[in-house]
Structures are given as C-alpha cells and as structure tokens.
N, C-alpha and C positions, 0 to 999 in steps of 0.2 A: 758714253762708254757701252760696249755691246754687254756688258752686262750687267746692266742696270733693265736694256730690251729684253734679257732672257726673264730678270726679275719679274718685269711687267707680266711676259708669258707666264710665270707660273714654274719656271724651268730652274729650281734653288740646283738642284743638284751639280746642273749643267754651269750655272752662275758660280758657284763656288768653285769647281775646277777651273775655269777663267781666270778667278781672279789668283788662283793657290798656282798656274804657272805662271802669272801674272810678276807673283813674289818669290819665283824659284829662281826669273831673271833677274830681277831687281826686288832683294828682301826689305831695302828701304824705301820702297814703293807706297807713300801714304796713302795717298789715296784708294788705291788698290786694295790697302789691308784694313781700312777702314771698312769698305762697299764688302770685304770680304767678311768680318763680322759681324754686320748687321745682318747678313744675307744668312748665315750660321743663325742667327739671333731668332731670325722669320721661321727659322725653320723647326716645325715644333716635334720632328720625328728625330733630329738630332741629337745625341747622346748627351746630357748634359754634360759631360767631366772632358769628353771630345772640344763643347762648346768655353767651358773655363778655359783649357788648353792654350786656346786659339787666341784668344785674349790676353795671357798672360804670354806668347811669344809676340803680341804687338809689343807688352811692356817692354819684353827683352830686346826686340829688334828698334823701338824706337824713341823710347825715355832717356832722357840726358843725362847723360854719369853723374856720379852720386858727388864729383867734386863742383858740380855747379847747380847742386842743392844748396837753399836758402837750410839755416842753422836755425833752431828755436828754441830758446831756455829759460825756465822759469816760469811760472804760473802770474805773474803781472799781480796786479788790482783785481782781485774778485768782484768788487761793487764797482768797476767801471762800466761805462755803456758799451757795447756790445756793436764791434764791426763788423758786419756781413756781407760777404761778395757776391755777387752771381754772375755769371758767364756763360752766354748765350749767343748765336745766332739768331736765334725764333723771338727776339722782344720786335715784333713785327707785328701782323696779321696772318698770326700762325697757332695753330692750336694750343702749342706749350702756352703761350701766351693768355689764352682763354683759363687756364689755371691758375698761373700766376700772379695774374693781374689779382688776386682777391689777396694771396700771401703778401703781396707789395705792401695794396693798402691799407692790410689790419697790423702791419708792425708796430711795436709801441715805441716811438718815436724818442720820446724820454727815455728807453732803455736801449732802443739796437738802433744805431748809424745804417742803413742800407747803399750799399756799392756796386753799380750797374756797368759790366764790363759788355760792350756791347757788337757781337761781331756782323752788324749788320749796316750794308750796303747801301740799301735803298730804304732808307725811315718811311713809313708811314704814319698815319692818324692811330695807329696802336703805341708803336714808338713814342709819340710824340704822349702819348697817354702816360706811357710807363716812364717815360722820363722826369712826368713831371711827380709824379708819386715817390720816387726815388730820389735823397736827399742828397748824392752824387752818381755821375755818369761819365762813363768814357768809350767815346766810339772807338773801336780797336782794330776796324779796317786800315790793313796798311803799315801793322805794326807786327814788329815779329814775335815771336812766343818769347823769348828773353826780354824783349823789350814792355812785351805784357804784365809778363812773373814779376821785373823789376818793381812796375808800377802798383802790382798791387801789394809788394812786398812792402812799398815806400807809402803806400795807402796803410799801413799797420791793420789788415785785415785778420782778426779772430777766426773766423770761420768761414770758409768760403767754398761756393757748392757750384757744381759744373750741371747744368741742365741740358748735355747734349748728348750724353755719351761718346758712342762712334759714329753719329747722325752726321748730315750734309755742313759743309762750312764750321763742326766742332774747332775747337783749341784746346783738347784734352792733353794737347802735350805740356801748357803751360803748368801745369798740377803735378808733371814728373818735374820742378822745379820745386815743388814742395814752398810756394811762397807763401801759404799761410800756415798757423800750425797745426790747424783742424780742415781736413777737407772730404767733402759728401758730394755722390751725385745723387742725383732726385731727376724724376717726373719725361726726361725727355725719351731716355732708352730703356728698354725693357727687361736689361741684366744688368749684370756689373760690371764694370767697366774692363777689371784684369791688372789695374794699375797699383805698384806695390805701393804708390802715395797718397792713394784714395783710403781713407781711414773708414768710410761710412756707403753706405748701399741706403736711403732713404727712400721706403716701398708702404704698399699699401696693402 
C-alpha cells in the first residue's frame, strides 16, 4: 500500500492524508483505517484529543451493533480459577512475543486457565514454544470475527486482553462483540485502542 512507503519515508503527514481519502471513499475500509491510526499513533507531534478522535470514529464506523453483543450477568464463583484469553497475531517470532512469553510461563496454573487465540499463519519454533506453555490454543486463521467472539464466548473466558491494537493482521473487531465480560489491551500498541468495549488500557 503506497502508504505504508510514505510511512517508511518518514512522510506521517502525507501517509495520513492517504489513508483519510482513502476512508472518505470507502469509510468501511479496514484496513485503511487501521494503517491510518497507527500512522496518527507514530506521530508524536499529533494532538492528543485529534489522536482519541480518530479512534473512536474506527469504533463508530466499524464495531457491530450493540444487538450482536454477547450479554454478561452476575458475578459467578469468586474462588473459581480464572479464564484468560489472548489474541494475537505476533505468538510468532515477533517482539510482542519476546514479552509474553515470560507472562505465559509464570501463570499460576492452579488459579488461571490461559486461552491462546491465535491469528497466526505461518507457526514457527516461537509458536510452537507458546503453544505449549498455554493450557488451550486456537489457530484462528480463516475464521471470522463472529465465528472468533463465539468461540471464546463458548470458551467461558473471564478476562480477555487483545495484544495487537490497530497493528498488522489485528482482530480488534472480535472485542466490539463484547465476548468476555472483562476485556484489556496490553503490550502490542502504543495508545488505546478507541473501542467502547475495551474496559482496560494495560501500560507501563
């Protein structure tokens, strides 16, 4: 995409205009509107409240009406063990992963269930690492964001954290499904996400 080469250039400004008539022809253009907030994201001369904005018309222009939101009542089992999702791209040979991989391994296993939503293509010897640290796994290439939300909704997932933001290969859409009743992003993108379903921003 020619502006992902302006990116490489250095040329945010010029990248942003791209991608914003980009989504003037087509406002449901995801891809487009993705490459267009990270690209806002890099940009550290940006106005912050400019940069919220921008985010919060992804949520408007592309989150799934609020009747095909998952429902969630009741506080359950306080002493039950603890289901945790992640959904990712990067469980690869991918930096996210060079973080990760230590949160995986020190879960305390007797307390949190951990659930590996994995939108990755080509596994490698990372993957193949993280899968086995991870007490469930589901490759999610191929599947569509309903048929995702379902599955982790049918996974009885507690809390469940998006490690991509608006990054490459994301499924940030699966979380305007609202399938678990607590959901956080962490560690992949550098803001927040914009999403009115994302309850949590997990920073450092």
């Amino acid at each position: 995409m020619y502006g992902v080469i302006l990116r490489k250039q250095s040329h945010y400004e010029e990248e942003i205009t791209h991608y914003q008539e980009a989504l003037r022809l087509n406002p449901k253009f995801v891809d487009a509107h993705n490459n267009l907030l990270f690209a806002i994201s890099y940009h550290v001369l940006r106005n912050p409240t400019e940069t919220l904005k921008a985010h919060q018309e992804w949520d408007k222009q592309l989150s799934v009406p609020e009747k095909n939101r998952y429902q969630h009542t009741g506080q359950g089992d306080v002493n039950k063990r603890l289901r945790i999702g992640y959904v990712s791209p990067d469980f690869c040979n991918h930096s996210v992963s060079f973080f990760f991989a230590p949160i995986l391994a020190h879960h305390d296993h007797d307390k949190v269930g951990t659930f590996c939503y994995a939108e990755v293509a080509q596994p490698d010897e990372v993957t193949a690492r993280l899968q086995s640290l991870a007490d469930h796994w589901c490759f999610t290439v191929g599947m569509s964001d309903a048929q995702v939300a379902q599955r982790i909704h049918d996974d009885q997932i507690d809390i469940l954290i998006d490690l991509a933001g608006h990054t490459r290969d994301n499924r940030i859409v699966i979380f305007t499904y609202k399938p678990a009743p607590i959901q956080a992003t962490y560690l992949g993108y550098f803001t927040g996400t914009g999403l009115d379903m994302m309850d949590y921003w997990i920073s450092d």
